[in-house]
C-alpha positions as CSV (number, residue, x, y, z in Angstrom):
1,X,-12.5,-3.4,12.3
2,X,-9.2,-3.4,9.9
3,X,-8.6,0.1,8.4
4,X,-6.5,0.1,5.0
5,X,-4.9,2.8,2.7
6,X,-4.9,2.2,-1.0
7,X,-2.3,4.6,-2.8
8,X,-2.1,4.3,-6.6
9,X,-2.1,7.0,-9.3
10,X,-4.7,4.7,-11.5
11,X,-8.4,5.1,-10.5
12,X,-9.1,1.0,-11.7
13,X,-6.5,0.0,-9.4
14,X,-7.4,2.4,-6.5
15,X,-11.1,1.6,-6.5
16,X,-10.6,-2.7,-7.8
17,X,-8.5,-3.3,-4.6
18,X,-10.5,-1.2,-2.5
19,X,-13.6,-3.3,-3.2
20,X,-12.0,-6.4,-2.4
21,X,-10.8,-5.3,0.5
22,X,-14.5,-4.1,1.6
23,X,-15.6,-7.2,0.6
24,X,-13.8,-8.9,3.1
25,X,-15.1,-6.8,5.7
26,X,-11.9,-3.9,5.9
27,X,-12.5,-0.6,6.4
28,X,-10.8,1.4,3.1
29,X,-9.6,4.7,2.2
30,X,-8.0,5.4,-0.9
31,X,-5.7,8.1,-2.0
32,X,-4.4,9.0,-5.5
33,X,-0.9,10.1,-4.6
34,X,1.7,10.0,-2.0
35,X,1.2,13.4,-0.1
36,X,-2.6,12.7,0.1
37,X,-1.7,9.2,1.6
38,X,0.4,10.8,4.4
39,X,-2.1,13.4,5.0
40,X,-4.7,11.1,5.3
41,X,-2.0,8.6,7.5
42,X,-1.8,11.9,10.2
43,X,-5.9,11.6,10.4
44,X,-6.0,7.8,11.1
45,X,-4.5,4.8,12.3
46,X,-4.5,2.4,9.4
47,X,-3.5,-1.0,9.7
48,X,-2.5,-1.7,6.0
49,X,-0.8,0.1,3.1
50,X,-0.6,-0.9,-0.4
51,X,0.7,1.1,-2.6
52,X,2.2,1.3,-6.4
53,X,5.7,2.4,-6.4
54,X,5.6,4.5,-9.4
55,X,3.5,7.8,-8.8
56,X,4.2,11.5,-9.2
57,X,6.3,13.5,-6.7
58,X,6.8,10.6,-4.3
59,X,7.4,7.2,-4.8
60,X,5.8,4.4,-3.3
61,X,9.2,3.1,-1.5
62,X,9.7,6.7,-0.2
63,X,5.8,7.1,1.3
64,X,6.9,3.7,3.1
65,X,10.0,5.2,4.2
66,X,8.0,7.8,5.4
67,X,4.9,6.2,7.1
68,X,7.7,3.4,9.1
69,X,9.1,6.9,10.9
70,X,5.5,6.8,12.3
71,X,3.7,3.5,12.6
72,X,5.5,0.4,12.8
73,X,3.4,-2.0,13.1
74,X,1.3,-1.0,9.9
75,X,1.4,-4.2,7.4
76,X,2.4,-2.8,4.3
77,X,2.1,-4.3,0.5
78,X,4.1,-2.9,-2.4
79,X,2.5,-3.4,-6.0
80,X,4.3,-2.0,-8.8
81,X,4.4,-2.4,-12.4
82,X,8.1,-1.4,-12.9
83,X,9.8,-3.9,-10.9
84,X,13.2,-3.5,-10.1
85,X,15.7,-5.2,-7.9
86,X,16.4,-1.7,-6.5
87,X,13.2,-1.4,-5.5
88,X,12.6,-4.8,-4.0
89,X,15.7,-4.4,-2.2
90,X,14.8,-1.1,-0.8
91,X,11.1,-2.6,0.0
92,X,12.9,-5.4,2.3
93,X,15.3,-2.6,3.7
94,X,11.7,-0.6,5.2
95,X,9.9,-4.3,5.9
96,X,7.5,-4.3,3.5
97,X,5.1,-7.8,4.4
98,X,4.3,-8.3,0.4
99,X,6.1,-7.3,-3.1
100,X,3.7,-7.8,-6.1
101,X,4.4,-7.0,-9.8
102,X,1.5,-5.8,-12.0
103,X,-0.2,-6.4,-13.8
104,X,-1.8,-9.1,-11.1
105,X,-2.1,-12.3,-12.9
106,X,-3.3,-14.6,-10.3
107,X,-4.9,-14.1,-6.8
108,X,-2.9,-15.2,-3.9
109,X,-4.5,-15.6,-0.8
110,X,-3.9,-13.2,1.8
111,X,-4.7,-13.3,5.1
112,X,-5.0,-10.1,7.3
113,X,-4.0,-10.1,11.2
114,X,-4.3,-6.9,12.7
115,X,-2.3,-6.2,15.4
């Protein structure tokens, strides 16, 4: 089974993504902040991170930064509702697979291949 991470300082978002991920059969954790992600990112491997760049203490871009020193292969979707070209640029520069501005106004399919 697919194990995800789901970092965003908003509850809604944390727990609306989460579901439709479980939905589709993935295993998810969620985390309200950036430090609690890499905590949680020591206890298990997880396949997929999305997370919201804005959040307190740590970015989004920097917990990627971060969690690419120590998994690779982890498929990793950035969702933000301060886009910027900075951070898009520095999303590409640490190989983020997806870049989506919020709010979400349509749903585009994605399709999950663990490694």
């Amino acid at each position: 089974m697919s194990r995800a991470l789901v970092v965003d300082d908003e509850l809604s978002m944390r727990m609306t993504i989460s579901e439709f991920l479980r939905r589709d059969g993935i295993e998810c954790d969620v985390a309200e902040n950036a430090h609690q992600a890499l905590d949680m990112f020591v206890l298990k491997d997880y396949d997929l991170l999305i997370t919201d760049v804005v959040m307190p203490r740590m970015t989004g871009i920097e917990l990627m930064e971060k969690v690419r020193e120590v998994n690779q292969d982890c498929k990793i979707i950035i969702l933000t509702g301060e886009p910027t070209i900075d951070t898009a640029v520095r999303a590409v520069q640490y190989q983020a697979n997806d870049y989506m501005a919020k709010p979400v106004t349509s749903v585009r399919p994605f399709t999950y291949c663990p490694p």
